[in-house]
C-alpha positions in Angstrom: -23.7 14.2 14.4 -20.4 15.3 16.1 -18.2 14.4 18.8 -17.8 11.2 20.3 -21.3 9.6 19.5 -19.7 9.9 15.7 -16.9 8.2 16.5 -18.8 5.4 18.4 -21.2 5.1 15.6 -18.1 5.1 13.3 -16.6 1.5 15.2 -20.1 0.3 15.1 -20.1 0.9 11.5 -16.5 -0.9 10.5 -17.6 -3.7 12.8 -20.8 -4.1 10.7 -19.2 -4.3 7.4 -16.8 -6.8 9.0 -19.8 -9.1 9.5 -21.5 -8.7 6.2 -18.7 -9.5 4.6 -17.2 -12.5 6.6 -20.3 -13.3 8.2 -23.0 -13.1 5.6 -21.2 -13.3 2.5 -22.6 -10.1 1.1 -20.4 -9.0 -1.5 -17.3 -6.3 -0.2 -18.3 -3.7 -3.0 -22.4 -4.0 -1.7 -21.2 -4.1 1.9 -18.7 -1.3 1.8 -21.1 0.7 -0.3 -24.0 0.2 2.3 -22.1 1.4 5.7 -20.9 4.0 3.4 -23.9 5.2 2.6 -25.0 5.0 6.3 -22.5 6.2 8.2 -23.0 9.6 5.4 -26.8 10.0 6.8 -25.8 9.5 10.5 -22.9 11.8 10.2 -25.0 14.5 9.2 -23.3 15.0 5.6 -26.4 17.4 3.7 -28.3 15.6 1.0 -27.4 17.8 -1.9 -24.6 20.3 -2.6 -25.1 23.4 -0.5 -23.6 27.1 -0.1 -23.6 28.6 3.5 -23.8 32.1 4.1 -20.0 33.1 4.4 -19.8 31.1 0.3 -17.9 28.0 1.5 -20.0 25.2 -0.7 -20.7 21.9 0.8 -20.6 19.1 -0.7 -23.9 16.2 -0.8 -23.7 12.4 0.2 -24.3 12.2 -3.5 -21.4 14.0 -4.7 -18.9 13.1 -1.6 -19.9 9.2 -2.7 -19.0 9.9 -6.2 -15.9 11.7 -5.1 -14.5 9.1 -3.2 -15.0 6.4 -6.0 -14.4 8.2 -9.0 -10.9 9.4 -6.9 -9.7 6.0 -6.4 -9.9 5.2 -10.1 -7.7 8.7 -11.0 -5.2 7.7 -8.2 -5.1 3.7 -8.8 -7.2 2.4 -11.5 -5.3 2.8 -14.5 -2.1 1.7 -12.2 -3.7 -1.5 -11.2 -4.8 -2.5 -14.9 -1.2 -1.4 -16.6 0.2 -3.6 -13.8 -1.7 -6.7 -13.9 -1.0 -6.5 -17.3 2.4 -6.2 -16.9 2.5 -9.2 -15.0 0.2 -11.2 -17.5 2.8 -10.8 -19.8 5.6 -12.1 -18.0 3.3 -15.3 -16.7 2.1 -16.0 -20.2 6.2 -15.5 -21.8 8.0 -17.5 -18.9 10.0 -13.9 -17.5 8.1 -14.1 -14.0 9.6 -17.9 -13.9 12.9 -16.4 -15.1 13.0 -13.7 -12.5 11.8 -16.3 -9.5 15.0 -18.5 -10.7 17.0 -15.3 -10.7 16.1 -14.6 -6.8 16.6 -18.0 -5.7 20.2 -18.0 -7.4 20.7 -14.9 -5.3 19.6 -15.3 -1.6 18.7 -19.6 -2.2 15.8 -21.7 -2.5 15.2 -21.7 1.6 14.4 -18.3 2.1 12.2 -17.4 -0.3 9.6 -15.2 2.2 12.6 -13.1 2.9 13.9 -12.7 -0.1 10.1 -11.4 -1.1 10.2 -9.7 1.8 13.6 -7.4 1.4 12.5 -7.2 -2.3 9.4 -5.4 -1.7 11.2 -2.8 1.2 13.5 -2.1 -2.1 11.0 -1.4 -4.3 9.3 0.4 -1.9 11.3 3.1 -1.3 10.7 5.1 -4.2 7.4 3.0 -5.5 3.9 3.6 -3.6 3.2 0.3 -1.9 -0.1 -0.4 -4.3 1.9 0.1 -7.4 4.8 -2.0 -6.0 2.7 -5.1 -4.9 1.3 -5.1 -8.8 4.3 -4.7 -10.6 6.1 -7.7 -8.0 3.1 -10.0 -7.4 4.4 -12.5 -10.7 7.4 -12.8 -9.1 5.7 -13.9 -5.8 3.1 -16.1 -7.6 6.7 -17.7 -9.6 8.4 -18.3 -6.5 5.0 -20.1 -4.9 5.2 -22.4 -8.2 9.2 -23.1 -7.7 9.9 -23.2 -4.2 6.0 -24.7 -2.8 6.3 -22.0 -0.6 3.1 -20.9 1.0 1.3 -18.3 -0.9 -0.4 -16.9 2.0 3.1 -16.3 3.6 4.9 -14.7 0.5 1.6 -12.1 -0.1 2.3 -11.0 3.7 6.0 -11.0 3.3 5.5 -8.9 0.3 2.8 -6.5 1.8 5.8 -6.2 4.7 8.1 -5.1 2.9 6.4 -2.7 0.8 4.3 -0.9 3.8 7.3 -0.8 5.7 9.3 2.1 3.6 6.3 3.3 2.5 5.4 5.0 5.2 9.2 5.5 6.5 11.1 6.4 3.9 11.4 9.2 1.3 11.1 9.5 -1.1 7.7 8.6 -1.1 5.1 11.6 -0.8 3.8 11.2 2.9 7.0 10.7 4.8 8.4 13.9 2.7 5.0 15.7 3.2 5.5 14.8 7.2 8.8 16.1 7.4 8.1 19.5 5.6 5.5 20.0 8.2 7.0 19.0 11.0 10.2 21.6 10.2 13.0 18.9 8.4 12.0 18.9 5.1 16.1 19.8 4.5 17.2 16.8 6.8 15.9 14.2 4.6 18.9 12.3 4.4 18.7 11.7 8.6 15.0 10.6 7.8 15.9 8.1 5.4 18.7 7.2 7.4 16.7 6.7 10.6 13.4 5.1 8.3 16.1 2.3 7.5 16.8 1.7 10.9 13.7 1.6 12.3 12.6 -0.9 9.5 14.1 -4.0 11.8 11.7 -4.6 14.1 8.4 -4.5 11.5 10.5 -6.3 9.1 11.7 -9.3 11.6 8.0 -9.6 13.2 6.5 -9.1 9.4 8.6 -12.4 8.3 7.5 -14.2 11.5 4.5 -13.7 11.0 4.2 -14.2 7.4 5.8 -17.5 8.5 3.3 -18.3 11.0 -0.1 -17.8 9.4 0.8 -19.1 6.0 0.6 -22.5 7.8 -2.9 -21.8 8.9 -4.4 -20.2 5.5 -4.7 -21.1 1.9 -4.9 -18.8 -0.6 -6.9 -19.6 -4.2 -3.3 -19.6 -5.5 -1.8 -22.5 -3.6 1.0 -25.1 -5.4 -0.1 -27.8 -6.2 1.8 -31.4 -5.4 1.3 -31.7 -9.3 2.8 -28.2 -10.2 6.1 -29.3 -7.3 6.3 -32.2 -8.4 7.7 -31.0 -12.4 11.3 -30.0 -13.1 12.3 -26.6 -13.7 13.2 -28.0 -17.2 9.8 -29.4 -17.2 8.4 -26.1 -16.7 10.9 -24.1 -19.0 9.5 -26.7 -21.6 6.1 -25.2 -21.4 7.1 -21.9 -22.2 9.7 -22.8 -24.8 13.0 -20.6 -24.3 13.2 -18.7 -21.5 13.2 -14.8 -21.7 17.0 -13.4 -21.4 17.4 -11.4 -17.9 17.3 -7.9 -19.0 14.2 -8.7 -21.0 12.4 -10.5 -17.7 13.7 -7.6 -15.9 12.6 -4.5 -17.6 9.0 -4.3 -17.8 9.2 -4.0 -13.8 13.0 -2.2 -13.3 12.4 0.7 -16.0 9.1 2.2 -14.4 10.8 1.6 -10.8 14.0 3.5 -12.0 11.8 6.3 -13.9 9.5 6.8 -11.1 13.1 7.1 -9.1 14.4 9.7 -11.1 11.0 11.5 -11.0 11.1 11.8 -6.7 15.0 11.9 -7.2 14.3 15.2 -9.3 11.2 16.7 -7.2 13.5 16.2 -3.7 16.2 18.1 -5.2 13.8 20.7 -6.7 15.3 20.8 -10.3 13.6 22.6 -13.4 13.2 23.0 -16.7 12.2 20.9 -19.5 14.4 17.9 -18.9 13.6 18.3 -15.2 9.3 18.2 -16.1 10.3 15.4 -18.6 11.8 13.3 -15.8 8.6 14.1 -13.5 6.5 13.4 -16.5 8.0 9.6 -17.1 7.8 9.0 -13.3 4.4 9.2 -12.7 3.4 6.1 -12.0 0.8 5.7 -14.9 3.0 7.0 -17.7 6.2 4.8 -15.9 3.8 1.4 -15.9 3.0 2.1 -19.2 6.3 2.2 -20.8 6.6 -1.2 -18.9 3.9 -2.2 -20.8 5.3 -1.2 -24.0 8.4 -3.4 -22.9 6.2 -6.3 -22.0 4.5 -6.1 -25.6 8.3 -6.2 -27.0 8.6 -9.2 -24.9 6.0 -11.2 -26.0 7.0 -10.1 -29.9 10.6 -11.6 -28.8 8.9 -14.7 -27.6 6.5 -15.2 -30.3 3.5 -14.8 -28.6 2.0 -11.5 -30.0 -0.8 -12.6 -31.9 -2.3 -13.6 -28.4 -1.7 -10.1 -26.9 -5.2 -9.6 -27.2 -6.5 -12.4 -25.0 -4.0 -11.9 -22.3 -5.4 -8.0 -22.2 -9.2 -9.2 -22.3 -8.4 -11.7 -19.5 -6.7 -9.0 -17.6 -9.3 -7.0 -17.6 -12.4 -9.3 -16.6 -9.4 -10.4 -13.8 -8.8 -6.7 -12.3 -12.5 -5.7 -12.6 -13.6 -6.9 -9.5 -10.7 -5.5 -7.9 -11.1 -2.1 -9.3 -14.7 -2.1 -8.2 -13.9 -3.0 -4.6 -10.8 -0.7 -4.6 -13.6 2.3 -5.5 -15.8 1.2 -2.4 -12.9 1.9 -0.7 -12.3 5.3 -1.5 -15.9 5.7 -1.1 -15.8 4.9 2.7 -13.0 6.9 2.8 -14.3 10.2 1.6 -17.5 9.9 3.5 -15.0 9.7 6.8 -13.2 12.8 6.0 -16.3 14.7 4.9 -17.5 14.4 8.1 -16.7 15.8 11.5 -14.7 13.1 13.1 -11.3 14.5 11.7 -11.9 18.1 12.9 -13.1 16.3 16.9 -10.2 14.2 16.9 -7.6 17.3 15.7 -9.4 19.5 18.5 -9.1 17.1 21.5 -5.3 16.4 20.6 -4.1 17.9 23.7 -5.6 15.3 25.8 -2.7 12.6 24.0 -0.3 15.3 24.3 1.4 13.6 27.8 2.4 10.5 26.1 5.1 11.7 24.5 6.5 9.6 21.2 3.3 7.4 21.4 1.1 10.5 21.0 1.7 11.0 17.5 1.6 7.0 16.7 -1.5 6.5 18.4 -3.4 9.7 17.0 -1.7 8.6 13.6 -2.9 5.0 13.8 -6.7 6.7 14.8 -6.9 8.2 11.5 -5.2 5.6 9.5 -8.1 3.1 11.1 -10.6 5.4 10.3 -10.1 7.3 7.2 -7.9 4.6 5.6 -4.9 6.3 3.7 -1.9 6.0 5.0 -0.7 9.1 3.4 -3.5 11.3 4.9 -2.4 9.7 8.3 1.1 11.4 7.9 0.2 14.8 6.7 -2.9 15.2 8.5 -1.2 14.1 11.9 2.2 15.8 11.0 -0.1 18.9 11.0 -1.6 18.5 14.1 1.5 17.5 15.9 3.8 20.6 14.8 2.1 23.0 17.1 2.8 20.5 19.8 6.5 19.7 19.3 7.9 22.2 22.0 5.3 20.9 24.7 6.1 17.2 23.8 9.7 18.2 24.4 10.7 17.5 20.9 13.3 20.2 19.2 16.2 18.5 18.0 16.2 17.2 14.1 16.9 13.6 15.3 14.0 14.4 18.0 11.5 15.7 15.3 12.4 12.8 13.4 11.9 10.4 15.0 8.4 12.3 15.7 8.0 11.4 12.3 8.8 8.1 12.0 5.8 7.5 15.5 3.2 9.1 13.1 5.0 6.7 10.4 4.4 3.7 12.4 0.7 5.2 12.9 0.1 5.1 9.9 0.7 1.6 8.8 -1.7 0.8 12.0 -4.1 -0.9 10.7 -5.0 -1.6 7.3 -8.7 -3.0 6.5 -11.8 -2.4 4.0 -11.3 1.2 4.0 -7.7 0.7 2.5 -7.0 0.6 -1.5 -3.9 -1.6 0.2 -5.6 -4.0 1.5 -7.7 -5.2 -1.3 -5.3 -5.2 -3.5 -3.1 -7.5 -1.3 -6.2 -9.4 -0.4 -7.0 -9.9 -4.2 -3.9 -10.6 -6.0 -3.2 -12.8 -3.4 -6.5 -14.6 -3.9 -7.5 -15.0 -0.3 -10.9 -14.1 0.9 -11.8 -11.1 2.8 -11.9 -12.9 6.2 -8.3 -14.1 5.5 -7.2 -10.8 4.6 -8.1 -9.6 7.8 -6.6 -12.5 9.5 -3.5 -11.7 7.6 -3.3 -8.8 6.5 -4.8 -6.4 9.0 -3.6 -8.6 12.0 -0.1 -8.1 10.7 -0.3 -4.3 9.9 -1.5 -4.0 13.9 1.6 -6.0 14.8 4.1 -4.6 12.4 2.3 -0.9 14.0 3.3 -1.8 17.5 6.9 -3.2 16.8 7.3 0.1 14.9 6.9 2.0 17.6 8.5 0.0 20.1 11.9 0.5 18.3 11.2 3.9 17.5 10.5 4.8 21.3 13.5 2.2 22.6 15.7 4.7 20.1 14.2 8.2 21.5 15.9 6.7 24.9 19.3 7.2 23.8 18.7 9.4 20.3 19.1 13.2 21.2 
């Protein structure tokens, strides 16, 4: 199947999974697994592995399903269990308490959405939004305990934050990859520089409505009136001596600043051996787990490593459901590009092509919905777009860039079940999969259109 019928059968399909999985409680991983499976058959993706006559080779529902999930695991898996292990640590030692007390000190005890918020767009920057949301969710589950600030509310304000430079500003891969593409790979100082600007609008409506549907959902993660109702020296009691700063600190800032130097060093195309060396220590796997080895130093400095073995078991039986869910993800995923929809939507592009700066954005946002990767959003789109450029009337650097900040905005619009993102927000913040797509997907659609309201308000007066 081909053409528009796939694309109809493809928003019947994500509408089904919604329902099995709000509706009739069938298990995400089952559900997402199921339409997966489906949506392979009615695409018209060949049983088994094949080789057509000019030699290209084919891949089988079989093999694209073990693809997609086996995929998932190389690009997240070990990421998400260094990282909840990470944070494990700095529950069980006191740091994450430590480093909530440090924030409020720094932007008070009345703002602490925001200051989640701003922390996460930081992180962001050079950190994939996945890996970021793990290495910062203690600090958001320490700040629900110490302020009685909604969880609900800080998970979205952290998700905000994160997505938001993600997908505008280098140097993470898909807003680099983008710009290459699009012709500005050597202007990506103006990209950053514009990706910071056009971070207001999603960042004000992200807070709001962080704000606003944290009064309306409880997460599993909730304060209680018993947990408010103890002194921060009751609570430093429990742990004993609190962890110093720079010892909270560095099991989360070393991988960030090593995974900076690592995109700091790729951008500026260095070599040799110190130069691989820097790349090496900056992948996020090898950067999380010399936070873990910092995190074991912790708890040797606290006392506590004779029970470094149950805080890893406990981890694990904790992120297995995630990882699991995560995979069905990538499964859904794969079975989306495999199939013909990509190649129908690429060869019809020219009937968006008249609406200007919301072309890119709203063929962006198609594939993000579909396919969900956010990074495949900006690449694949960037590459449909740069043929188009002249004929949309954009030449100029600031013009083109801003072109990439549309299929930026796209690409944040929205995140659901076919998003590693979304389960892993929906999970560590211990909400269901109905609230996540009251909270999370709902604000990813508006965060989407605020995007590009700013972005297009700019293109009025940018040249």
């Amino acid at each position: 199947m081909t053409g528009l019928p796939l694309i109809l059968v493809f928003v019947l399909a994500i509408i089904c999974m919604i329902l099995m999985i709000s509706r009739l409680r069938i298990h995400p991983f089952l559900s997402i697994m199921t339409v997966s499976l489906v949506l392979g058959l009615i695409a018209g993706i060949p049983l088994v592995d094949r080789t057509l006559d000019d030699g290209t080779k084919v891949s089988g529902l079989a093999t694209v399903i073990g693809q997609g999930f086996s995929g998932t695991f190389t690009s997240i898996g070990i990421v998400i269990i260094l990282g909840a292990l990470i944070g494990s640590v700095l529950e069980k030692t006191g740091a994450a308490l430590k480093l909530a007390d440090m924030v409020i000190h720094l932007v008070g005890k009345n703002h602490p959405v925001l200051a989640i918020e701003l922390m996460g767009w930081v992180v962001s920057i050079p950190v994939f939004c996945d890996s970021g949301f793990v290495i910062l969710n203690p600090i958001r589950k320490a700040l629900v305990q110490r302020t009685g600030a909604s969880s609900v509310a800080m998970s979205i304000g952290l998700a905000s934050g994160l997505y938001i430079s993600h997908v505008f500003i280098p140097p993470t891969p898909g807003p680099i990859a983008a710009a290459s593409t699009l012709g500005i790979g050597d202007n990506l100082l103006l990209l950053m520089g514009l990706g910071a600007l056009c971070s207001v609008f999603p960042l004000i409506t992200g807070y709001l409505w962080a704000n606003k549907i944290g009064k309306t959902i409880q997460a599993g993660d909730e304060a209680s009136k018993a947990e408010l109702s103890k002194t921060y020296e009751e609570l430093v009691a429990e742990y004993g001596k609190l962890p110093s700063g720079f010892s909270a600190l560095a099991p989360i800032i070393v991988p960030i600043i090593l995974m900076a130097l690592s995109s700091i060093v790729s951008m500026a195309k260095m070599s040799g051996a110190f130069a691989d060396l820097l790349k090496f220590l900056g992948t996020p796997i090898i950067a999380l787990a010399v936070g873990t080895v910092f995190a074991i130093l912790q708890m040797q400095g606290a006392g506590k490593i004779k029970e470094f073995y149950a805080v890893t078991e406990d981890t694990l039986k904790t992120v297995g459901p995630i990882l699991f869910v995560t995979a069905a993800g990538g499964v859904l995923g794969k079975v989306i590009s495999s199939s013909d929809m990509v190649n129908y939507i690429s060869q019809h592009a020219g009937v968006l092509s008249a609406m200007g700066i919301f072309f890119p954005f709203i063929l962006s946002a198609i594939l993000k919905t579909a396919q969900g990767s956010s990074t495949v959003a900006l690449t694949t789109t960037a590459g449909i777009v740069a043929p188009l450029l002249p004929v949309l009337g954009f030449t100029t650097p600031v013009q083109i860039t801003l072109v990439t900040l549309a299929i930026g905005a796209g690409a944040m619009t929205v995140s659901h079940a076919n998003d590693s993102y979304f389960w892993v927000v929906t999970n560590f913040g211990e909400m269901t999969p109905e609230q996540g797509y009251k909270a999370e997907t709902v604000n990813t659609l508006i965060m989407g259109i605020a995007s590009i309201l700013e972005i297009f308000l700019l293109s009025l007066f940018l040249h």
